[in-house]
C-alpha positions as CSV (number, residue, x, y, z in Angstrom):
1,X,181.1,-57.5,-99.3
2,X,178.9,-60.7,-98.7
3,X,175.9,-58.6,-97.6
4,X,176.1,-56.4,-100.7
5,X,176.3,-59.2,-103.2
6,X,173.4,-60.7,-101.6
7,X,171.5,-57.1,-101.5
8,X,171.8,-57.3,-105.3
9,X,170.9,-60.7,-105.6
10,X,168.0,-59.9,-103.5
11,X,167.4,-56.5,-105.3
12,X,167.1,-58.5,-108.8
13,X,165.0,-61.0,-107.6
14,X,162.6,-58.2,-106.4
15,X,163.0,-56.7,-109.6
16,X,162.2,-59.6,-111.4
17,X,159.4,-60.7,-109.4
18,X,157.7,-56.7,-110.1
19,X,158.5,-57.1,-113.3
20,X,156.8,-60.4,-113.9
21,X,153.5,-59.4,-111.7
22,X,153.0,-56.3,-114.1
23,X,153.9,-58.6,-116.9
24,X,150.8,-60.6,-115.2
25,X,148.3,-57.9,-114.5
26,X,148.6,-56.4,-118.0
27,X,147.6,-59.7,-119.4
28,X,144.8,-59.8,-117.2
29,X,143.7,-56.7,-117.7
30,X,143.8,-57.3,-122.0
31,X,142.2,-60.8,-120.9
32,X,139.6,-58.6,-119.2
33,X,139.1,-55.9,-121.6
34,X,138.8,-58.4,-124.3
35,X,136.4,-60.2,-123.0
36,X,133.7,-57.5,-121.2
37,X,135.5,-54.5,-123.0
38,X,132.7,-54.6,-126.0
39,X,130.0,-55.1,-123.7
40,X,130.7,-52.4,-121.4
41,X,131.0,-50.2,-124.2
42,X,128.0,-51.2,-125.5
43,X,125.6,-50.7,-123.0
44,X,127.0,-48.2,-120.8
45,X,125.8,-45.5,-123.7
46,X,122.6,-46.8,-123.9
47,X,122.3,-46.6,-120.2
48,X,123.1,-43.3,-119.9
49,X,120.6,-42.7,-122.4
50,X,117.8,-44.0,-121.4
51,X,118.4,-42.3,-117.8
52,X,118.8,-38.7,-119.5
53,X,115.7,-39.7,-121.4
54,X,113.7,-40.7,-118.4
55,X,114.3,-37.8,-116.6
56,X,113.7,-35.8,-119.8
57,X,110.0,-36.9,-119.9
58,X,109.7,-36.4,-115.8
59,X,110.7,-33.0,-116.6
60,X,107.4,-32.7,-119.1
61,X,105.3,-34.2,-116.8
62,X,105.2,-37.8,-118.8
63,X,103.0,-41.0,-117.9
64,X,106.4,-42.9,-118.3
65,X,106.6,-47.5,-118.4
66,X,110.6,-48.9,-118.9
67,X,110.4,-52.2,-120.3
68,X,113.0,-54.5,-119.4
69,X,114.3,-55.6,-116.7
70,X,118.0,-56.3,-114.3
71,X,119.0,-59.7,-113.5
72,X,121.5,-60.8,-110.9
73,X,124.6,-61.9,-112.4
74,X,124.4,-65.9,-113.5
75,X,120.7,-65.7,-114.3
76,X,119.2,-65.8,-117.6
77,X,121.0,-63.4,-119.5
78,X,117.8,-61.8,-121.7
79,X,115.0,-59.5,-120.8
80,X,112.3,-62.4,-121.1
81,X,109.8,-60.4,-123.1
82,X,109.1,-60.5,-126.2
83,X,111.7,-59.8,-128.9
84,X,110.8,-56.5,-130.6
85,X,110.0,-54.3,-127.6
86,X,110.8,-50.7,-127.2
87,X,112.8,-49.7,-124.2
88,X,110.0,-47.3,-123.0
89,X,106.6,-46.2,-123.5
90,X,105.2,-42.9,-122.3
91,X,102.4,-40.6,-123.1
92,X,103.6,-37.0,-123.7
93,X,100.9,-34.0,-122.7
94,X,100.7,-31.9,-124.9
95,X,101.6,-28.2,-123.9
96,X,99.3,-26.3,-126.1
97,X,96.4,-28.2,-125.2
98,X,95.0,-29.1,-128.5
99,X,93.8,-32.5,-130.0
100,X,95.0,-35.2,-128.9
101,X,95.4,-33.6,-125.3
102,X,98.2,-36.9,-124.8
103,X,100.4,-38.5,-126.9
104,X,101.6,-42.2,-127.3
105,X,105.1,-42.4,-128.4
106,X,107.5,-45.8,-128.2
107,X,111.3,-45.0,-127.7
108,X,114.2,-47.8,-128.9
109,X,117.0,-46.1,-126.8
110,X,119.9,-46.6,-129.3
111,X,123.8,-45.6,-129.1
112,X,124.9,-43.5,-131.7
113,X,126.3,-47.0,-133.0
114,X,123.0,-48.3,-132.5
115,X,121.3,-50.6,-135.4
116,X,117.5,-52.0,-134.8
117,X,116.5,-55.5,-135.1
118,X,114.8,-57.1,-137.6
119,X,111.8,-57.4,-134.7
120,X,112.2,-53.8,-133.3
121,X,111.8,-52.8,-137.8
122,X,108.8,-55.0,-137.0
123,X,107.2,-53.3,-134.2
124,X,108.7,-50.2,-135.7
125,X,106.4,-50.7,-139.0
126,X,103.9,-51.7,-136.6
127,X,103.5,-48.3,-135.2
128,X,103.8,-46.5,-138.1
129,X,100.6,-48.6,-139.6
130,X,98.9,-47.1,-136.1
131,X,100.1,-43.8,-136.1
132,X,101.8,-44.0,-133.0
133,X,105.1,-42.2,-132.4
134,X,108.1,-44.6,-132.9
135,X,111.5,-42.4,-131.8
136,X,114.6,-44.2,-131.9
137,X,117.7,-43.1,-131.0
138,X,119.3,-41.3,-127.5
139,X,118.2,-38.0,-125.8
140,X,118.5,-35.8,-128.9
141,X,116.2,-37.3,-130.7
142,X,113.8,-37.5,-127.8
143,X,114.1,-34.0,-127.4
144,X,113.8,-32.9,-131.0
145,X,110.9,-34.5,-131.0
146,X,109.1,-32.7,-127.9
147,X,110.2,-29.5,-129.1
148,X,108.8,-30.0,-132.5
149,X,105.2,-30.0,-130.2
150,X,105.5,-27.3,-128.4
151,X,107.7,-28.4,-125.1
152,X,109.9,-25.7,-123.8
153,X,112.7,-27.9,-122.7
């Protein structure tokens, strides 16, 4: 009879203690989520994006530069170039050979959520005033855009 009212003790106690530890890792796990949960979101899409769209413009045979850069965790936590910057900067071929035989275009990579700066509306007016191609957005709107010149993708 001893042994089994110490089994429940001990049964009790291991039930509290589980009970507490979930109680624990749920609020770590809110702590976490509130803290990195809107930066994950943020720029896992535009991530994703800009790696469809890269591999968009290998498929067409693009000259292809990606701006920006990855830093190690703890160091400066910006790109270090100028503020205003597309994402990337290719130039397109064009398939049916006519005039201009390439194409310059500037892509913002941008989440559906996505809203420009008031530097990338800058370099966005910018290129207009040029008449170079300013695209912002994901893969859609990169691929709207080749197919409006010809590109059988």
């Amino acid at each position: 009879m001893l042994r089994a009212a110490a089994r429940g003790v001990e049964s009790s106690l291991v039930c509290t203690v589980v009970s507490r530890m979930r109680a624990w890792v749920t609020t770590a796990l809110s702590a976490a989520l509130h803290m990195y949960g809107e930066n994950m979101k943020r720029q896992q899409p535009e991530r994703a994006e800009q790696r469809a769209i890269l591999d968009l413009l290998k498929l067409v045979h693009a000259e292809v530069w990606v701006l920006g850069t990855v830093r190690k965790r703890g160091d400066w936590p910006g790109t270090r170039q100028t503020p205003g910057l597309p994402d990337i900067l290719a130039f397109v071929r064009c398939p049916l050979m006519i005039y201009p035989p390439a194409q310059f275009i500037a892509i913002e990579v941008k989440a559906s959520s996505g809203r420009l700066s008031p530097d990338q509306r800058r370099f966005e007016a910018a290129c207009r005033r040029a008449d170079v191609t300013y695209l912002v957005g994901g893969v859609d709107a990169v691929l709207a855009w080749l197919r409006a010149r010809g590109h059988r993708v």
